[in-house]
MIBATOR-175403 format. One record per residue: x, y, z of N, C-alpha, C, O in turn. Coordinates in steps of 0.2 Angstrom, whole numbers, plus 2048, in hexadecimal, padded with zeros to 3 digits. Example, Ala and Ser with C-alpha at 12.3 -4.5 7.8 and 13.67 -1.06 7.14 Angstrom:
REM residues 2
8427E482783E7EA8278427F08278477EF82A;8407F58238447FB824840800827843806828;
***
This chain:
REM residues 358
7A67D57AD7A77D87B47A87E07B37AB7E27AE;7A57E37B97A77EC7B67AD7EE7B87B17EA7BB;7AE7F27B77B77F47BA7BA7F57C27C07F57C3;7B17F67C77B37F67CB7B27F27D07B37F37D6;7AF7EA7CC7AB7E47D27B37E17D37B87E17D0;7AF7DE7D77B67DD7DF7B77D67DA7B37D27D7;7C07D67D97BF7CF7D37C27C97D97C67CB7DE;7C07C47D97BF7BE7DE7C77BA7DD7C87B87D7;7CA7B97E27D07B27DF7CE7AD7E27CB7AC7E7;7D17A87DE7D07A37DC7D17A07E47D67A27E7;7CD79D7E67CA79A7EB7D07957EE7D47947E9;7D17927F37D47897F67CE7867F27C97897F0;7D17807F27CA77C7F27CA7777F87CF7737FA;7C47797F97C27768017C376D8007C176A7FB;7C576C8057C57668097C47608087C775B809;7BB7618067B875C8047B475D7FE7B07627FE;7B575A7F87B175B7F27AD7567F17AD7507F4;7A87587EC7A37537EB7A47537E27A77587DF;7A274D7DF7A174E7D879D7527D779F7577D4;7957527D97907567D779575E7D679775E7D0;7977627D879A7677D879F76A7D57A57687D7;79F76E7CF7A27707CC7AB7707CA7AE76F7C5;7AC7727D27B27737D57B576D7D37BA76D7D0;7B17677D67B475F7D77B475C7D17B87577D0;7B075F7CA7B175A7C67B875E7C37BD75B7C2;7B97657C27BF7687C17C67657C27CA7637BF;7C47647CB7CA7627CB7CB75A7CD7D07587D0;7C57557C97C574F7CA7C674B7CD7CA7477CD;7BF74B7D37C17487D97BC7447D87B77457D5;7BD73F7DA7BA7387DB7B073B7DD7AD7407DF;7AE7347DC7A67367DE7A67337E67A572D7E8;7A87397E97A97377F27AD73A7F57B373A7F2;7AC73C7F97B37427FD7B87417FE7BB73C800;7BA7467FC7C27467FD7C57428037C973D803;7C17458087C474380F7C573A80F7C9736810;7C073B80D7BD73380E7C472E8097C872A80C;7C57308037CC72E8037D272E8047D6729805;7D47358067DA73680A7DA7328107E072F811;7D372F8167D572D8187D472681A7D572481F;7D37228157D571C8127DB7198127DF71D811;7DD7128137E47118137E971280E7EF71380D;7E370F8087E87107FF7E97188007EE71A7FF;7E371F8017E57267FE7EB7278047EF72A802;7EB72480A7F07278117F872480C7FC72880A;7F871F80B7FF71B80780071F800805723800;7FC71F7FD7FC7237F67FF72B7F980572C7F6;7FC72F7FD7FF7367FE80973680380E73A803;80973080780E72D80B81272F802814735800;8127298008157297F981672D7F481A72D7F0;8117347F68147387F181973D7F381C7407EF;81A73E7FB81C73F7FF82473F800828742802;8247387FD82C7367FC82E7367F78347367F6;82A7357F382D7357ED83073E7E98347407E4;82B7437EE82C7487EB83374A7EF83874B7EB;8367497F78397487F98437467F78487487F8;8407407F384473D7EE84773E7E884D73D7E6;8417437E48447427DE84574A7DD84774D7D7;84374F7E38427587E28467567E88417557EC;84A7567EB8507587F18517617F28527647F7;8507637EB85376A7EB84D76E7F084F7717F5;84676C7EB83F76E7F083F7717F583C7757F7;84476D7FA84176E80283C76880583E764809;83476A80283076580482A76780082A76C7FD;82776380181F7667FA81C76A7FC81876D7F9;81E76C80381B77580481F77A80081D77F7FD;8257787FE82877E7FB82777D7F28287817EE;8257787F38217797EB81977D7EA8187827E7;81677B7ED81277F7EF8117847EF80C7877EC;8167887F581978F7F581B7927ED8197977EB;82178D7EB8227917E481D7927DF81D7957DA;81978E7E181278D7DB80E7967DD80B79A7D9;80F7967E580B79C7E680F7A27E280C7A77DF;8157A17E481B7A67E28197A87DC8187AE7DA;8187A27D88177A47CF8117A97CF8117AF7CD;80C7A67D28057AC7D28047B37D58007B67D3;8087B47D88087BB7DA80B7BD7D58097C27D2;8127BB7D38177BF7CD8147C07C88157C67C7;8107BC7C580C7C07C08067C27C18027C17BC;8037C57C77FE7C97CA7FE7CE7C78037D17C6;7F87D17C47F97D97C27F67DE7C67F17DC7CA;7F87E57C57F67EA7C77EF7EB7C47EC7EF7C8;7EC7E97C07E57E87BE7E07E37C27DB7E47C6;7E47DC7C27DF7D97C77E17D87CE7DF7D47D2;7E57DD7CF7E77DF7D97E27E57D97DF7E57DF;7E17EA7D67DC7F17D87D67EE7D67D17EE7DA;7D57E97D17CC7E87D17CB7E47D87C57E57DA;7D07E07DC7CD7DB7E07CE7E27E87CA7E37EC;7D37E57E77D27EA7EE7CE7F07ED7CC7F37F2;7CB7F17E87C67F67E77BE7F77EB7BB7F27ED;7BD7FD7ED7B67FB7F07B58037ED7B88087EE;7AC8027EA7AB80B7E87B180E7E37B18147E4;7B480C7E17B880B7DB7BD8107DE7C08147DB;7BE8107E57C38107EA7C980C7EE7C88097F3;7D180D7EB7D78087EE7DB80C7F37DC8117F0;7DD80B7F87E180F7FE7E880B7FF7E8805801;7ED80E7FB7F180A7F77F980C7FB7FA8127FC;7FE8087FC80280A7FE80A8057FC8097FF7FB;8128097FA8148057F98198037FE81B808802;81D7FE7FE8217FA8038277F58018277F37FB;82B7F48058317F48008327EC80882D7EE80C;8367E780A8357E280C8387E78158347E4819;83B7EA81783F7EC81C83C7EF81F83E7F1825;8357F281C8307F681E8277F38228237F6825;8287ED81E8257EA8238207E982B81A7E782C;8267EA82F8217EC83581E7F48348197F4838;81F7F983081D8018308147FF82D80E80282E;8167F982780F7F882280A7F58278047F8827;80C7F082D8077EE8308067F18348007F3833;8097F48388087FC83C8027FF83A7FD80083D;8038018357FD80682E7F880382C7F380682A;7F97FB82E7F47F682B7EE7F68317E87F782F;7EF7F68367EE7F583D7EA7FD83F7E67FC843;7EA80183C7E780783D7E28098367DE80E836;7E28058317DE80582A7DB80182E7D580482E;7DA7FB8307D57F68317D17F88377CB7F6837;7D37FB83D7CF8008407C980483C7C380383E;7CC8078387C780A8347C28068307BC80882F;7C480082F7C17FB82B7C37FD8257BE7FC821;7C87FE8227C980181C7CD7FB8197CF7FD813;7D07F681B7D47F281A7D67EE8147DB7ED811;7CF7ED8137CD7E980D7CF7EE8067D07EB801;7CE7F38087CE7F88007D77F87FE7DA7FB7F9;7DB7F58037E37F78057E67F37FD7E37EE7FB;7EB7F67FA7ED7F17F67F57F67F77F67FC7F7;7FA7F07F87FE7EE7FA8057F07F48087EB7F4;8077F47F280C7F57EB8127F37EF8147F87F3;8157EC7EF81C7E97F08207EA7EB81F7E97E5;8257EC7EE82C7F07EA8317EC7E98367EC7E5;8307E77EE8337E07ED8307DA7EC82A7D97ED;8337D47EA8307CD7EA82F7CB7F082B7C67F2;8337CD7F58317C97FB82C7CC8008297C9805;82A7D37FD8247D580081F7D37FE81A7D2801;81F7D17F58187CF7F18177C77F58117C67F7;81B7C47F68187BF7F98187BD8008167B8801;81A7C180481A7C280B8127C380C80E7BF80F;8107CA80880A7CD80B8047C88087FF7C880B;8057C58018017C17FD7FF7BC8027F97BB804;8067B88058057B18088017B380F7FE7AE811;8017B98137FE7B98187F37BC8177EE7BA81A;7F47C18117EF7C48107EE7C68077ED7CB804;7EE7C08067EC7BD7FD7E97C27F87E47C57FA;7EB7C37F47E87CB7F07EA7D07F27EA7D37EE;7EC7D47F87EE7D97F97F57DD7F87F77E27FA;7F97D97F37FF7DC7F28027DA7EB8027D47EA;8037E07E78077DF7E180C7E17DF80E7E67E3;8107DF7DA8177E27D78167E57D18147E27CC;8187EB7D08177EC7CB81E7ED7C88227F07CC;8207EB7C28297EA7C08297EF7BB8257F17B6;8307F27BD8367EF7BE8367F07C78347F57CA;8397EA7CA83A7E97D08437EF7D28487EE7CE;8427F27D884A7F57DA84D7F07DC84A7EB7E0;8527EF7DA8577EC7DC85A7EA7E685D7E57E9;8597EE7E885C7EE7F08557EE7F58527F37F6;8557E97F68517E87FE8517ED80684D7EC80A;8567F280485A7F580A8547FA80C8507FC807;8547FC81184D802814853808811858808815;85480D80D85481180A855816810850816814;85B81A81085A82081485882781085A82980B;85582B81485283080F85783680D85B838811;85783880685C83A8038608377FD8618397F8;86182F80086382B7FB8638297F585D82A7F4;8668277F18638267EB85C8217EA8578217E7;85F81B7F08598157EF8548197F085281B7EA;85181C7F684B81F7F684A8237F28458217F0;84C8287EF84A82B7E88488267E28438277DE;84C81F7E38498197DD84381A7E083E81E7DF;8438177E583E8147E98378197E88328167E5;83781F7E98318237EB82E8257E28298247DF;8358287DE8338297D882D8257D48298277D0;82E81E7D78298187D582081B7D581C81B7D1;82281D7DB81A81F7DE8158227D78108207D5;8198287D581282C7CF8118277CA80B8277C9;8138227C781381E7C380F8177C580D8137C2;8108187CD80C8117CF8048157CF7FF8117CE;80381A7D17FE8207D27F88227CC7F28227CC;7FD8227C77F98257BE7F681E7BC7F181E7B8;7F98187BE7F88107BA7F38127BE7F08167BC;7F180F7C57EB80F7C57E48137C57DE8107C5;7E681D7C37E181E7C17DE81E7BB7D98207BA;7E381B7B77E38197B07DD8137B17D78137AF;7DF80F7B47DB8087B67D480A7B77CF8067B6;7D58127B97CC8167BB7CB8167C47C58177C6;7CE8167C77CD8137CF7CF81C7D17D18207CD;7CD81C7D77CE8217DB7D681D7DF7D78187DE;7DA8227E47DD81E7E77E08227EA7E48277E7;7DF8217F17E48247F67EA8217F97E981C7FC;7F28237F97F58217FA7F88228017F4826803;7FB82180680082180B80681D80A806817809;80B82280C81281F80F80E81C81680981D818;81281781880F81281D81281682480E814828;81681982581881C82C81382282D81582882D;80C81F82D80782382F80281E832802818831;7FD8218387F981E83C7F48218387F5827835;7ED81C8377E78208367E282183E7DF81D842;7E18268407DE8278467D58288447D1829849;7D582883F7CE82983C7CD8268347D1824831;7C68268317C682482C7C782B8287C4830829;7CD82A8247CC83081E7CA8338197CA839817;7C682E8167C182E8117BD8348127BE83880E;7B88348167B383A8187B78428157B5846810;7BC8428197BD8478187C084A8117C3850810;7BF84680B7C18478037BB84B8017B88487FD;7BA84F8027B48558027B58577FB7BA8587F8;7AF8567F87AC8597F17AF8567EE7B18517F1;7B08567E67B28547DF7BB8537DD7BD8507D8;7BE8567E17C58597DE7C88547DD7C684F7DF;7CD8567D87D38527D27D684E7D87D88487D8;7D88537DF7DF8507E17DF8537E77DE8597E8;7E184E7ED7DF8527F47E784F7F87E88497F9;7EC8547F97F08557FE7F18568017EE85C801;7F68578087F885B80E7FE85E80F80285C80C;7FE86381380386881280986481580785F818;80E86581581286381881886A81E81D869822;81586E81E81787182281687282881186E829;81A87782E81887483581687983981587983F;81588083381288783380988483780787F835;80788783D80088683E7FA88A83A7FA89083A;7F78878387F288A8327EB88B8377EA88883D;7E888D8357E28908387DD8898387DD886833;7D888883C7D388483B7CF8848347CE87F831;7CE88A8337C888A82D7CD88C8267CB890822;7D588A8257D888E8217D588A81A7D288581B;7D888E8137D688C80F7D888780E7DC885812;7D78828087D787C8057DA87E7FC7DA87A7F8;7DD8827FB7E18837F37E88837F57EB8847FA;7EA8817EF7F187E7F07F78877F47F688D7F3;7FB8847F97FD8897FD80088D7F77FF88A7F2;8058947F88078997F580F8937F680F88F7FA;8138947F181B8937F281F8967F881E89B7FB;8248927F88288927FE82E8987FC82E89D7F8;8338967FF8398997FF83C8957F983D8997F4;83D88F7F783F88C7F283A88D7EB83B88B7E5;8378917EE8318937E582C88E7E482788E7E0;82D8887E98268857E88208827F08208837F6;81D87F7ED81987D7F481D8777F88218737F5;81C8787FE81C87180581A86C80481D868808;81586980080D86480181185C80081585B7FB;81085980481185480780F84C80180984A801;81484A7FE8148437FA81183C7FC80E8377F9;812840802810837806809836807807830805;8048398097FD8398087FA83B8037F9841803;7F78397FE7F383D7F87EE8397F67F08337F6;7E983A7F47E38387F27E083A7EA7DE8407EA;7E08377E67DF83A7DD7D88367DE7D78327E3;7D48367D97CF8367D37D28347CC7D88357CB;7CE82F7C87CF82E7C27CF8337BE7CB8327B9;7D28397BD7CE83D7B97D68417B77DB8417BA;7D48467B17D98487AC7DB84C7B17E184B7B1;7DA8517B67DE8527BB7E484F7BF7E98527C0;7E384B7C17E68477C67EB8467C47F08477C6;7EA8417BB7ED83F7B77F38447B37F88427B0;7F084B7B47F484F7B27FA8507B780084F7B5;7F98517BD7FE8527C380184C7C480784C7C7;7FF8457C180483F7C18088407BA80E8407BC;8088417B680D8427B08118497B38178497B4;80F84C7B38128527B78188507BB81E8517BB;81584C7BF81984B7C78208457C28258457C4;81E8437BE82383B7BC8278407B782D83E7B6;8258457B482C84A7B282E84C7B483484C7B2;82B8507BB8318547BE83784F7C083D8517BF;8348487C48388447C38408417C28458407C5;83C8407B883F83F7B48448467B484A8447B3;84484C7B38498557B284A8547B784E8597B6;84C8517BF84E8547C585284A7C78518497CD;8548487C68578407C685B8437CD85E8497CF;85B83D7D186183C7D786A83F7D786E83C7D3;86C8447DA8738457D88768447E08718477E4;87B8427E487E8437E887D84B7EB87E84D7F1;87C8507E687D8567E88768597EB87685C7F0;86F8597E78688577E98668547EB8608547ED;86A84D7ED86584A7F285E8487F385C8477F8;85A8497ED85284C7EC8508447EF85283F7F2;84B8467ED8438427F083D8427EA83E8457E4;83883E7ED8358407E782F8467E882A8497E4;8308487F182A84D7F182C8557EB8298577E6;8328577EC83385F7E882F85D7E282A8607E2;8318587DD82E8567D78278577D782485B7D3;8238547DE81D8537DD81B85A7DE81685D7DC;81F85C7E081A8677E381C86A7DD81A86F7DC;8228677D982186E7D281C86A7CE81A86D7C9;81B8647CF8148617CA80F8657CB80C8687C6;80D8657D380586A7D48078727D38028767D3;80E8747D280D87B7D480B87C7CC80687F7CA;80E8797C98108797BF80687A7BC80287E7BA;8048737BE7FE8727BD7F88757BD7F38747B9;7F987A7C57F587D7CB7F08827C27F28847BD;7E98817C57E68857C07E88827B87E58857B3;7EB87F7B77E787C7B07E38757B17E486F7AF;7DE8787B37D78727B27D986C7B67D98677B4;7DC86F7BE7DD86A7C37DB86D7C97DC8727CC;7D78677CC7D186C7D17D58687D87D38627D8;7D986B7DC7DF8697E07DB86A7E87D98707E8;7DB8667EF7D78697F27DD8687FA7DE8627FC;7DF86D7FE7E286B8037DE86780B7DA86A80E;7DF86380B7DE8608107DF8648167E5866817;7D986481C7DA8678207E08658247E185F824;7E486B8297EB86982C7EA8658347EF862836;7E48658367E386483D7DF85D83C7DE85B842;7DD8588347DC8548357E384F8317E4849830;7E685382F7EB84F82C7F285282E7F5854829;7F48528317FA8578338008538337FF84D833;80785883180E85682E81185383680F85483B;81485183581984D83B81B85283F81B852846;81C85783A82185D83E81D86184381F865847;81786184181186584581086084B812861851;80D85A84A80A85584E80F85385580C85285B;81785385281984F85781E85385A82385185D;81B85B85982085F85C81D86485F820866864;81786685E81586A85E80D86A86580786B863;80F86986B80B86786F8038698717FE866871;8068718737FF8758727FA87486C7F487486C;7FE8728667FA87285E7F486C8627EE86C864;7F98668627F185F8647F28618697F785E86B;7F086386D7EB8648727E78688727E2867875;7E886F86F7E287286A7DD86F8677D786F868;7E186A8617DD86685B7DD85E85E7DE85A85A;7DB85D8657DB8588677D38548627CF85885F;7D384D8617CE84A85D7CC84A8557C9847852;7D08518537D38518507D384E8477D184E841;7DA84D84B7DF8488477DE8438437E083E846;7DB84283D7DC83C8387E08378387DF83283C;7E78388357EB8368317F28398377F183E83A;7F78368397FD83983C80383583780482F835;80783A83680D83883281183783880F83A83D;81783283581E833838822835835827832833;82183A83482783F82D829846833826848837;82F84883083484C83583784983883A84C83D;83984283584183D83A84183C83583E83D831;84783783584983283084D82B83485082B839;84C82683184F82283684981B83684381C835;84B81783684881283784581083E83F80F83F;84B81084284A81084B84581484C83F81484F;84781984A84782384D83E82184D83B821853;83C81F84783482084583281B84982D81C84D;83481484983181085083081385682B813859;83581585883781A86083481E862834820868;83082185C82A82785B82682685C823828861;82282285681C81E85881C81B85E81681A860;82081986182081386981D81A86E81881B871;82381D86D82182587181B82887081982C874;81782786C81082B86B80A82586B80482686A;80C82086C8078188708048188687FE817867;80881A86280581A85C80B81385980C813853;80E80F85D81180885980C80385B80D800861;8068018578037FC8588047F58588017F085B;80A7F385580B7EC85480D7E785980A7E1859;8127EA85C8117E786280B7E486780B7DF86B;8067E98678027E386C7FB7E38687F67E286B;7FB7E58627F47E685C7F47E28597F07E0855;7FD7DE8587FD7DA8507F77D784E7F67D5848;7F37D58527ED7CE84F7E77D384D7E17D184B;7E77DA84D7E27DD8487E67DF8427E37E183D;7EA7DE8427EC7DF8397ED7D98367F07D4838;7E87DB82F7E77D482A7EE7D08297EE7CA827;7F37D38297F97CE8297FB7CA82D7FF7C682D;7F87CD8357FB7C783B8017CA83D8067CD83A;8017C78438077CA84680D7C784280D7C1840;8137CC8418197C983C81E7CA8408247C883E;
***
C-alpha cells in the first residue's frame, strides 16, 4: 500500500452471509443465510439463551451492548496516528484538529462548515481525551485518535491556565508526527467557521502558511513574508490556523516551536500560551532555509478585525474564508458570538455534520 492510499476499516459484516464468500467462511457461517437461521425457532431460542445467560453470569456488563461497546473501546485505544492520517488523507493532504470532551459542540460547529466545503472526509479528529476518542469514533468511525500520554482533567481550560498551556503545548508534537508520517496538514482550533474552501488559497510551494493575528488593517494586495516584530520583540502570527508541508522546513519550525515550549514552561506569573513560543519559533528560523508565506488578511482575518471592526467586512464583503472566534474568551462568550453573527450552526444545521446532531 503507498503511504498515501485511503487505508479501509475493517467493515460490519453484513446481515446476510453466504459460504461461497470469503467473509462467511472467515467467520463460519453455515452454508445458508444467516437470516434464514436467526429466524428459525432453534437459532430464535439459541440467541434468547444467550441473552440470559450473558445477563446472568456478567451482571457487571450492563447488557451485551456494553460488551460490545467495550470491544469497540479496546479498538480505537490502540488506533494509531499512522493508520488514522492514512485512512483521513486525501492528496496526501489531512485538515486536522484537536478537541478535548467539553468542547464538543465548537468541533461540530467547525464540522458543519468543513462538510460544506466538502472537505470533511480529509478531517482527522486528535482527541485529548478518551471520551472524545470514542464519542467521535462511535458516531463517525476512523476519524478520531489519541495520541498518549493523555491530560489528565476533562475541564474546558480557561485561557491563561496552566490546563490550556498542557493542552495547546500538545499541538507542535501532534504537527511534526504527522509530517514525519509525510502528510501535508492543516490544522484549526475549532472556534472557527469555514465560509469557504481554504485549500486554493495555499498559493505556490511554501514550508508553512499562517495568519496574522493582529487587528491592524493591512492593505488588499499587502505582502505575504513573515511581518516585522512587535513591541514585545517578536511577531503577532496566529497558532490556531497553520498549514505545513512535509519538508525539512516546516519541520524545522515544529522542533523550533516544541523548544521554545520546552525554555518558556507555565508559571502563575506568565501565564503563557503556546502562540509567543510559536512566533519566536518563526522569528528564530525566518531565513534559514524556511520559505514562510502570510496568508492574505481579508480572506482569513483575526477575531479582532472580523467581529469589531464593521466598515472592514463590509469593505471585504465575500471575502472571507475562515472567521476565528478569538478576541473573547469564555465558553458562553464564543457561543453568544457565533449565535450573534448567524455563525452557530448547530442548532438548526446539526444533520449536515458527520457526527449528527449531539
Amino acid at each position: 500500500m503507498s503511504l498515501h492510499q485511503r487505508q479501509q476499516l475493517p467493515a460490519a459484516a453484513p446481515a446476510e452471509l453466504h459460504l461461497s464468500s470469503p467473509r462467511a467462511a472467515f467467520y463460519g457461517a453455515p452454508n445458508r443465510p444467516l437470516s434464514s437461521f436467526l429466524l428459525g425457532r432453534v437459532g430464535l431460542l439459541a440467541v434468547i439463551s444467550l441473552l440470559v445467560l450473558l445477563g446472568v453470569f456478567l451482571p457487571g456488563s450492563g447488557s451485551i451492548f456494553t460488551l460490545f461497546s467495550s470491544s469497540s473501546h479496546s479498538q480505537w485505544k490502540e488506533y494509531t496516528l499512522a493508520r488514522a492520517a492514512a485512512f483521513a488523507a486525501r492528496n496526501g493532504t489531512i485538515v486536522v484538529c484537536a478537541v478535548s470532551h467539553p468542547y464538543l459542540p465548537f468541533l461540530n460547529n467547525w464540522l458543519i462548515s468543513v462538510a460544506r466545503q466538502k472537505r470533511q472526509d480529509q478531517v482527522l479528529v486528535i482527541a485529548e481525551d478518551y471520551a472524545t476518542l470514542y464519542e467521535v469514533n462511535s458516531r463517525w468511525p476512523g476519524h478520531a485518535v489519541l495520541i498518549p500520554p493523555v491530560p489528565d482533567s476533562q475541564t474546558a481550560h480557561k485561557f491563561g491556565s496552566e490546563g490550556f498551556f498542557i493542552f495547546t503545548s500538545r499541538r507542535p508534537r501532534h504537527l511534526l508526527h504527522i509530517l514525519e508520517l509525510g502528510y501535508s496538514v492543516m490544522y484549526n482550533d475549532v472556534d472557527m467557521v469555514w465560509l469557504a474552501d481554504p485549500l486554493p488559497y495555499l498559493e505556490g510551494n511554501h514550508d508553512i502558511y499562517f495568519t496574522d493575528d493582529m487587528a491592524a488593517v493591512k492593505p488588499l494586495n499587502h505582502p505575504h513574508d513573515l511581518p516585522p516584530p512587535g513591541k514585545k520583540g517578536r511577531t503577532y502570527i496566529c497558532s490556531c490556523m497553520i498549514f505545513l508541508r512535509p519538508t525539512k522546513g516546516a519541520k524545522k519550525v515544529m522542533k523550533s516551536w516544541i523548544e521554545e515550549l520546552e525554555n518558556q514552561p507555565w508559571s502563575k506569573k506568565t501565564k503563557s500560551n503556546d502562540q509567543p513560543a510559536f512566533n519566536w519559533a518563526l522569528n528564530k528560523t525566518a531565513g534559514q532555509q524556511v520559505d514562510m508565506y502570510l496568508l492574505p488578511q481579508a480572506a482569513f482575518p483575526t477575531g479582532g478585525l472580523y467581529f469589531k471592526n464593521k466598515s472592514w467586512v463590509k469593505e471585504t464583503k465575500d471575502m472571507q474564508v475562515i472567521i476565528h472566534n478569538n478576541y473573547i474568551t469564555g465558553f458562553d462568550k464564543k457561543i453568544k458570538r457565533f449565535k450573534d453573527y448567524g455563525l452557530w450552526l448547530v442548532d438548526d444545521h446539526g444533520h449536515e455534520s458527520p457526527l449528527g446532531k449531539m
